[in-house]
N, C-alpha and C positions, 0 to 999 in steps of 0.2 A: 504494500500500500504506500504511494506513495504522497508527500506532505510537502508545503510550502507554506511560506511565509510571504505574501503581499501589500503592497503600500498602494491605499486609495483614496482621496478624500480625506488626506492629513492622517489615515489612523494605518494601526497595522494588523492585517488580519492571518490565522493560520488556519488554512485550508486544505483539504483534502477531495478527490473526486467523487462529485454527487452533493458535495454541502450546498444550502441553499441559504442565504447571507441577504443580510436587509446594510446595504452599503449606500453611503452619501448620493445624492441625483447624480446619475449620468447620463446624456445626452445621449439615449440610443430609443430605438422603437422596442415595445414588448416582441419578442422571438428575434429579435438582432444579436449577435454574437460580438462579444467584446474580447480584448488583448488584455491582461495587463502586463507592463514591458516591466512593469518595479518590481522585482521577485530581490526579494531580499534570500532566501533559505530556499532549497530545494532539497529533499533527502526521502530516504527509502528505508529498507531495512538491513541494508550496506554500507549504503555511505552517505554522508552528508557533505551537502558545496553551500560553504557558505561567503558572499559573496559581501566584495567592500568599494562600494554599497551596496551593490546588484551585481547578483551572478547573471555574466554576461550572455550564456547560451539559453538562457532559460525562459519558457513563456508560460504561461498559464490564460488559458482561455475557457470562457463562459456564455451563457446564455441569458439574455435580460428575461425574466419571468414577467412583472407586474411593476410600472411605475404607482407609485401612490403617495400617502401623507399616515404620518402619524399622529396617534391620539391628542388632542386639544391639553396640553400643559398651561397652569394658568401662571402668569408673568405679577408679584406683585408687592409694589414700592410702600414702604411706609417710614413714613420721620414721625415717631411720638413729641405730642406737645405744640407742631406746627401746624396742624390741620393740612398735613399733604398724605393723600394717599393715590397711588395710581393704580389701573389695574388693566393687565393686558393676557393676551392669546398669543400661542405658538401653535402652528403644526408643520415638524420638520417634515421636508418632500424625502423620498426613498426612493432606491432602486431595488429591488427583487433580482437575487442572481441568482442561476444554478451554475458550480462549477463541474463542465465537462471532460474537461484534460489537462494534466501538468506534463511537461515537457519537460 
């Protein structure tokens, strides 16, 4: 089985073939096949390449599942004593990935 380590969206993820990963918006259509070229780790049950920064031969590719949003987190400001309070909404966008193949 083999494993990697990828950079996306500022964060780093460890992945394996078949994980299905809710990762920062990527600009692709639902059933679009993505790259990523940032493979930090690549290894097996042999051997591991680990790369500075990035192991150079390495790619890991996937499948966009479902763009969407996340649940409504509520946003909110308070200074006691001054009569300020604010109140706001988030919903971060996502990408839905299946990963297909590490390289």
């Amino acid at each position: 089985m083999k494993i990697a380590v990828i950079k996306t969206g500022g964060k780093q993820y460890i992945v394996k073939e078949g994980d299905k990963l809710r990762l920062e918006k990527i600009d692709a259509k639902e059933g679009d096949e993505i790259r990523f070229s940032e493979v930090l780790l690549v290894g097996d049950e042999k051997d591991i390449k680990i790369g500075s920064p990035f192991v150079s031969d390495a790619k890991v590719t996937g499948k966009a599942l479902k763009q969407g949003r996340a649940k409504k987190i509520i946003v909110f400001h308070y200074h006691s004593k001054t009569r300020y309070k604010k109140k706001a909404g988030h919903r971060q966008p996502y990408t839905e990935v299946e990963i297909t193949e590490i390289k």
